[in-house]
C-alpha positions in Angstrom: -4.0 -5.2 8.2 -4.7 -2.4 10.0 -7.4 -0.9 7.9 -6.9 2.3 5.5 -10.0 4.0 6.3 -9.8 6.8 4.7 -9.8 6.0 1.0 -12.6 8.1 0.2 -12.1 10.4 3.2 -9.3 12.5 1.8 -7.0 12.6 -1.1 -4.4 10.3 -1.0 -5.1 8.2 2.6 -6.1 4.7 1.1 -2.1 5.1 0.1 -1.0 6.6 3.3 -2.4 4.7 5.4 -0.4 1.6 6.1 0.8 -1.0 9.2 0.3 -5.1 8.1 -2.7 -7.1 10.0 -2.6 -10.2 9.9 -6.2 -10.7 10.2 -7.2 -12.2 6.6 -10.4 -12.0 5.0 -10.7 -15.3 2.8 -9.9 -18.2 4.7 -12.3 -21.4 5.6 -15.1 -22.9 7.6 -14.8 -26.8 8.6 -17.9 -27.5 9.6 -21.1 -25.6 8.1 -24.5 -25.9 9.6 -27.3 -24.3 7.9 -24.7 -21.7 6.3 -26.9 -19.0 4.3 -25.3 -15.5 3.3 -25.8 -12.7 5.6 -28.4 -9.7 4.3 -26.1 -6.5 3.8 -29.7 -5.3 5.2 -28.6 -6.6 8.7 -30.3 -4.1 11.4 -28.2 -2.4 13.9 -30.4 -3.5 16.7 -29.9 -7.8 15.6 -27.9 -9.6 18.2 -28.0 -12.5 16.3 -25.5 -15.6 16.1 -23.6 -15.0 12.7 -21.3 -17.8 13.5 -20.0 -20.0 16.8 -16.3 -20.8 17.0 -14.7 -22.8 19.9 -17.9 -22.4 21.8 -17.3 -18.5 21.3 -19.7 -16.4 19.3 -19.6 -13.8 16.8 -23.4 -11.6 16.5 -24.7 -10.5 13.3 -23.6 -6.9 15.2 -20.0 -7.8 15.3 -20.3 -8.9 11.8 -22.0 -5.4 10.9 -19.3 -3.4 12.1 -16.8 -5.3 10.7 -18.4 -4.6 7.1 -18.5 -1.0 7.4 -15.0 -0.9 8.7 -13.9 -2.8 5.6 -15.9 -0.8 3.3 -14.5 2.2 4.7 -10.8 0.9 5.1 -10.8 -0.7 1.3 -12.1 2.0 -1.2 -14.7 -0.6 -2.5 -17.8 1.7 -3.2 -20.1 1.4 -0.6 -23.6 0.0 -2.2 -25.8 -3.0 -1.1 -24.4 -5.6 -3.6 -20.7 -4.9 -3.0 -21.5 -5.3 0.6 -23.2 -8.8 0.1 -20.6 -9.9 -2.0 -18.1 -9.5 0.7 -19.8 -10.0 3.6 -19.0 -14.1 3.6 -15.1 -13.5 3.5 -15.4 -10.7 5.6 -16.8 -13.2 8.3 -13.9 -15.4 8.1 -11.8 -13.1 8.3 -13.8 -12.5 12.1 -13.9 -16.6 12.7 -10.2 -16.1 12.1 -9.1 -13.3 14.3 -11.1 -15.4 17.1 -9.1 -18.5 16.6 -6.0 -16.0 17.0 -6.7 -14.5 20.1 -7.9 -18.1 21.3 -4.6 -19.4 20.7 -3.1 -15.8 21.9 -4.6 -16.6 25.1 -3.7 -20.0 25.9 0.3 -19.1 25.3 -0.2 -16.2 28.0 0.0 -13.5 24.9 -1.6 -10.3 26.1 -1.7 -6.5 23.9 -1.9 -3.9 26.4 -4.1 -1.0 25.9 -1.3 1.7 25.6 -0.1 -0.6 22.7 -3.5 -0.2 20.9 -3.5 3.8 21.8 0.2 3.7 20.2 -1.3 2.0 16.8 -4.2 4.5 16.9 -1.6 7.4 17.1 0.1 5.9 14.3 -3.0 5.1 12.1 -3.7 9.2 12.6 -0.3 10.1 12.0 -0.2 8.5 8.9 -2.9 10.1 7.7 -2.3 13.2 8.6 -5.2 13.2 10.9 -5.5 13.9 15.0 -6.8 10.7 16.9 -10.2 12.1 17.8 -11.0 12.6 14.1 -9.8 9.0 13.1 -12.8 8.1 15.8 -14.6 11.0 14.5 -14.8 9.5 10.5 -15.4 5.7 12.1 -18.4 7.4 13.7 -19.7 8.9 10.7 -19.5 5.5 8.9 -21.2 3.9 11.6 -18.4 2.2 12.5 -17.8 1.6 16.7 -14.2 2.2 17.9 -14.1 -1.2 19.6 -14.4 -2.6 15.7 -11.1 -1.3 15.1 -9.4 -1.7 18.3 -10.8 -6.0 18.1 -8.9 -5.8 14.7 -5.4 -3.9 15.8 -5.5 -6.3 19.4 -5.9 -9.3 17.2 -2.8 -8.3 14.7 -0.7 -7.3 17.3 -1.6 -10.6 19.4 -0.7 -12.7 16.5 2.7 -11.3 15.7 3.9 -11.4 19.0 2.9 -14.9 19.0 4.0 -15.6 15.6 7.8 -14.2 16.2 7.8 -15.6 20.4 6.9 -19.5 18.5 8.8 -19.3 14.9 11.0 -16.5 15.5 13.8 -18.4 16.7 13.4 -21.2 13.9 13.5 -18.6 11.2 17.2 -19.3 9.9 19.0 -17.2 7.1 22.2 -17.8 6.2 25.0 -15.7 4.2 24.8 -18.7 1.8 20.9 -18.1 1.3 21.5 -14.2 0.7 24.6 -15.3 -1.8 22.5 -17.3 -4.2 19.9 -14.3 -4.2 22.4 -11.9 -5.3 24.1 -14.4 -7.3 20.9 -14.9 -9.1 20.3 -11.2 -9.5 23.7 -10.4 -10.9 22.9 -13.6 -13.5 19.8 -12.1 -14.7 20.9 -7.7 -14.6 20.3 -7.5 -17.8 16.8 -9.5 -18.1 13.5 -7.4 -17.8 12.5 -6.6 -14.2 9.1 -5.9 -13.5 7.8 -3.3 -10.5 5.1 -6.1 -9.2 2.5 -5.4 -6.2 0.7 -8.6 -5.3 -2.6 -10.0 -3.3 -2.2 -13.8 -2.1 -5.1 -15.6 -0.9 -4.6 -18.7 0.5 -7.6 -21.5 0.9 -7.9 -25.2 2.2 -9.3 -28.1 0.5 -12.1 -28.0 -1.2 -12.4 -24.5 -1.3 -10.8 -23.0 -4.2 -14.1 -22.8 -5.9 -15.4 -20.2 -3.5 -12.2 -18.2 -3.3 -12.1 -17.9 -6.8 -15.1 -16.7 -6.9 -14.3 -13.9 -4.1 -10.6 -13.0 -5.8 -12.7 -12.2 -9.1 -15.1 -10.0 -6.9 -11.8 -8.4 -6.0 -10.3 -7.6 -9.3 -13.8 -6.6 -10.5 -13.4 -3.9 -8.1 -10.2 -2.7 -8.3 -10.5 -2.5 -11.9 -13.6 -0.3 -11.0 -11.4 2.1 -9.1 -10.8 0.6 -5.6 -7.2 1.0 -5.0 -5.1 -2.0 -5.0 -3.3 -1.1 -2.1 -5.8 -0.6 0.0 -7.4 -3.6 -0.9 -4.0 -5.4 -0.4 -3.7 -4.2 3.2 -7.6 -5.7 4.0 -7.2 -9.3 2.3 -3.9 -10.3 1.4 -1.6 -12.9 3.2 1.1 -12.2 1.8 4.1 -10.6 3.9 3.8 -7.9 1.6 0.2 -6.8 2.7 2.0 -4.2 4.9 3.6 -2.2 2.2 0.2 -2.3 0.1 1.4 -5.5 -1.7 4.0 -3.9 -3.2 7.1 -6.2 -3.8 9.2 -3.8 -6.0 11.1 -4.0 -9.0 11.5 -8.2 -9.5 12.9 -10.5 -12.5 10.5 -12.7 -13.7 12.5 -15.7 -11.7 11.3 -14.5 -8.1 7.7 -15.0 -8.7 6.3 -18.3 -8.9 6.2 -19.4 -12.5 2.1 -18.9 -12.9 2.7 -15.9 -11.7 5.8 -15.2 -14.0 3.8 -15.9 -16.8 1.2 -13.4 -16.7 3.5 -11.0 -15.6 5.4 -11.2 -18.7 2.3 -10.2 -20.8 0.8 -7.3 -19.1 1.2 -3.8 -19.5 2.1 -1.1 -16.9 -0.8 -0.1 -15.2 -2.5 -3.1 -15.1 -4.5 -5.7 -13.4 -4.5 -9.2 -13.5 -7.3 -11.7 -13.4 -6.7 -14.6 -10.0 -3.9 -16.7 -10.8 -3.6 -20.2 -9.6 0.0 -21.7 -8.1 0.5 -24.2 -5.3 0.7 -21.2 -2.8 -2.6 -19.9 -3.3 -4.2 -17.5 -5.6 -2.6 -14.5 -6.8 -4.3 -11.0 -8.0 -0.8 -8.9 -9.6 -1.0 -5.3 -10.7 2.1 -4.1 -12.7 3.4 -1.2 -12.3 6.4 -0.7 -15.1 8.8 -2.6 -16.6 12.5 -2.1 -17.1 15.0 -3.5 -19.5 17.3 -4.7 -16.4 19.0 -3.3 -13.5 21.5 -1.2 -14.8 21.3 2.9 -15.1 17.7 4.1 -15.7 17.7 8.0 -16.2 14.0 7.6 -15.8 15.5 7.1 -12.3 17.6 9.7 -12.1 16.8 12.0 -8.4 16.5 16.1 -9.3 17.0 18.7 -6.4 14.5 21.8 -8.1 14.1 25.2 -7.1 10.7 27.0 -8.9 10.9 30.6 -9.3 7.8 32.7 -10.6 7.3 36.2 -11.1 3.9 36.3 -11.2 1.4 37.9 -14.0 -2.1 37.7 -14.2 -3.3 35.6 -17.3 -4.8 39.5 -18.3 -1.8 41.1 -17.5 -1.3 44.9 -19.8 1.3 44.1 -22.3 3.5 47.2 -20.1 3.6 44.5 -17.0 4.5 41.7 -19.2 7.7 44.1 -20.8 8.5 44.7 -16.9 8.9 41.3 -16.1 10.7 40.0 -19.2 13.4 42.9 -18.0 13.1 41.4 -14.2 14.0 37.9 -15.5 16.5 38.7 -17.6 18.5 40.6 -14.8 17.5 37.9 -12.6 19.4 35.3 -15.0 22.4 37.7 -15.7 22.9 38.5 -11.8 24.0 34.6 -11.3 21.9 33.3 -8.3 22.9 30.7 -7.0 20.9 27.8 -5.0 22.3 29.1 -1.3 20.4 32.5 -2.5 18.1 32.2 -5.1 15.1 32.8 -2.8 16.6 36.3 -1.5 17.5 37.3 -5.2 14.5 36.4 -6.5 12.7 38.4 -3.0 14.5 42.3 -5.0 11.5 41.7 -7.4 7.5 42.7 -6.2 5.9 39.7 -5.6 8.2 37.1 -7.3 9.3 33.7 -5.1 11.5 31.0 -5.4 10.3 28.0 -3.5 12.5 25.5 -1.2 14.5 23.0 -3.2 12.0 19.5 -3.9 13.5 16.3 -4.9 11.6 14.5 -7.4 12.5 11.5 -9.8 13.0 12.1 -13.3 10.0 10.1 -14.5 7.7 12.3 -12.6 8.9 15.3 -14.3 6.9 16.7 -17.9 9.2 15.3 -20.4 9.4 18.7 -21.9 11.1 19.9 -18.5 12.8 16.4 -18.5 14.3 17.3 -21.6 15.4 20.7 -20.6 17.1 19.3 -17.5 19.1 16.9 -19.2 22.2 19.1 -20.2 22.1 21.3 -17.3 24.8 21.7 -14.5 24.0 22.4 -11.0 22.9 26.0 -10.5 21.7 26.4 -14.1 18.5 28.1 -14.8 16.0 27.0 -17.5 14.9 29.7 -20.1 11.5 31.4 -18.5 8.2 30.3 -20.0 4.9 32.1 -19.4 2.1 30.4 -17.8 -0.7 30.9 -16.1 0.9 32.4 -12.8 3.4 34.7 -14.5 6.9 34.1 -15.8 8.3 30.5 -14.2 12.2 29.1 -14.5 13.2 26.3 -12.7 16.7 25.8 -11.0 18.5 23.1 -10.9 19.9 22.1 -7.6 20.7 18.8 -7.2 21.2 15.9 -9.7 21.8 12.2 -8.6 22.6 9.8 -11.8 20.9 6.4 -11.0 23.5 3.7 -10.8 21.4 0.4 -11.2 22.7 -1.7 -8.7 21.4 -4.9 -7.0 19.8 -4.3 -3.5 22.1 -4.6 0.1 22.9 -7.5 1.9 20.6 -6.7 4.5 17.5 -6.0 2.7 17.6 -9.3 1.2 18.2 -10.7 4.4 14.9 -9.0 5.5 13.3 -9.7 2.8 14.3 -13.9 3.2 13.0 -13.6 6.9 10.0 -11.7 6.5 9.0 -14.8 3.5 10.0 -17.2 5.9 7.9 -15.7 9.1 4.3 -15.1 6.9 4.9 -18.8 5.6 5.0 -20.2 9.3 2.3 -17.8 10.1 0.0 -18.9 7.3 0.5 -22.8 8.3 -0.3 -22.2 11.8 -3.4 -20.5 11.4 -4.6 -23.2 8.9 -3.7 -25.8 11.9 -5.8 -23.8 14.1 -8.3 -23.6 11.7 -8.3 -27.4 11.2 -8.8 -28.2 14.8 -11.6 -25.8 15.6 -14.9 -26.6 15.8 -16.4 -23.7 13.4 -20.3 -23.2 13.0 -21.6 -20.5 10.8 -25.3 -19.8 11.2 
């Protein structure tokens, strides 16, 4: 997961920021030799040995800098018992990225250094930032560049080996995309449920200690660390690139733990870890619908907002002036091709460019207004704060329902497919390596 760094940074980046890593934070050791937790106290200056794998190190250093990077990346609030509740999964999530790039290098696998720049460009596009202020706000966290760059060169390494090995053996037929939709069109008019997920995966003997580190998890998203963002950092789950998100499913598609809980939450929601032969699961609901036919709660509005302004103070003479305005406004028929130049005839008043939005975004009360309008209609004006506002209606698209396209489900089967190969392979690696933690 390329990390979302700037969850606390600026509004709105821990769900902006987005490209799947593959490097996952809670998977095992084999062999453990005098393994004691890491101090979040760790000193810049220690060059310590926080773990040996394959004869290659990892320094309490590299360990550091991977902490504040997560920190940074996850929205989980940055105090001394957060950080040394994490550190121990953060750690194999470094033992892992090593065994990657050990395996990237023996099949020849090498990410160039314009690749990295490109991934950098896109982490700063994303977030509407420039690159040297990405660098700049890792800086100010005390976190290095080469910290991030060790984390996008091992995601990119592993899914070029991931696709160059498995890629090929990934098989979906029109038989396999058939029963999905045949499935789907079974169950249209069953509950569907708009799911976001967190898998954690662990070998044996270690679902004590995972269960321990998911419940640290949902502690803190349940504190206000966003799900997403913490989705991107430690899930491994194909879906870790989209935040987790899975979208609208019936209950059938999850595993039947999972389908369970589901059932009983309420929108809005987050679940406690959930057991199932694939690993653990953390689920956080986002709505539920009655089935996949028409939702008007789903119904796409083209709006056009037009104020005459008023100060809140405004003489009662103003106010009388722009109740006539509006009125010949309304009686001169504007239409959505002019509404901005016929509102312009009036001091100060503005019509803004048209903005789709979905109906269950809307005020209900403005919802409700919509409802029997046509295209080009205007609702009745309403004082507020600004002045006099009315809002235009441009655009209406009914939602249909519907069942998704051939082809997303064929993505959707492959991508499945790919993260389980994925998943097996590092846990072979894993198997084979001899892994000392300090």
């Amino acid at each position: 997961m390329i990390p979302n760094l700037f969850a606390s940074a600026k509004t709105g980046f821990a769900r902006r920021f987005s490209r799947h890593l593959a490097s996952l934070l809670f998977l095992g050791v084999l062999v453990v030799a005098g393994s004691t937790q890491l101090h979040a106290e760790l000193n810049d200056e220690q060059q310590g040995i926080a773990a040996i794998v394959n004869d290659e190190i990892i320094s309490t250093y590299d360990l550091l800098q991977r902490v504040k990077l997560v920190m940074v990346s996850s929205g989980i609030p940055n105090t001394p018992e957060n950080i040394a509740r994490v550190q121990p999964q953060i750690l194999r999530s470094l033992i892992d990225e090593r065994l990657k790039m050990q395996e990237a290098k023996r099949t020849n696998i090498t990410v160039s250094d314009d690749e990295i720049d490109k991934a950098i460009a896109q982490i700063a596009s994303r977030s509407n930032m420039t690159e040297p202020e990405v660098i700049e706000f890792l800086n100010k966290g005390g976190v290095e560049k080469s910290a991030l760059v060790n984390q996008i060169r091992a995601d990119l390494a592993w899914n070029k080996l991931v696709q160059q090995q498995f890629g090929g053996l990934v098989s979906v037929g029109d038989s396999d995309i058939d029963e999905v939709l045949r499935r789907m069109q079974e169950e249209s008019n069953q509950p569907r449920y708009k799911v976001s997920e967190i898998l954690l995966t662990y070998d044996l003997g270690q679902e004590n200690e995972i269960m321990a580190g998911a419940t640290r998890l949902v502690e803190q998203m349940r504190q206000g660390a966003p799900f997403e963002a913490v989705a991107r950092q430690f899930s491994q789950s194909a879906s870790a690139a989209n935040g987790g998100d899975i979208g609208w499913v019936h209950a059938s598609e999850l595993p039947d733990a999972v389908a369970d809980v589901v059932k009983n939450m309420y929108p809005g929601t987050i679940s406690d870890p959930i057991k199932t032969r694939n690993g653990l699961y953390i689920i956080s609901l986002g709505g539920k619908q009655s089935g996949t036919g028409a939702d008007a709660m789903n119904d796409q509005y083209q709006l056009v907002q037009i104020v005459f302004p008023l100060s809140p103070d405004a003489p009662l003479s103003a106010v009388e002036l722009r109740i006539k305005q509006t009125k010949e406004f309304m009686a001169a028929g504007a239409t959505c091709e002019n509404v901005s130049e016929a509102a312009g005839k009036y001091v100060g008043a503005v019509a803004t460019p048209p903005k789709s939005v979905i109906a269950s975004q809307l005020d209900p009360k403005l919802r409700q207004a919509l409802s029997p309008m046509k295209v080009g209609d205007i609702t009745e004006p309403l004082r507020s704060e600004r002045g006099i506002e009315m809002v235009m209606l441009c655009g209406h698209i009914a939602d249909e329902g519907g069942l998704p396209s051939r082809d997303a489900i064929d993505n959707n089967l492959y991508s499945q497919q790919i993260s389980m190969m994925s998943r097996r392979h590092l846990r072979d690696l894993r198997r084979d390596a001899v892994i000392v933690v300090r």
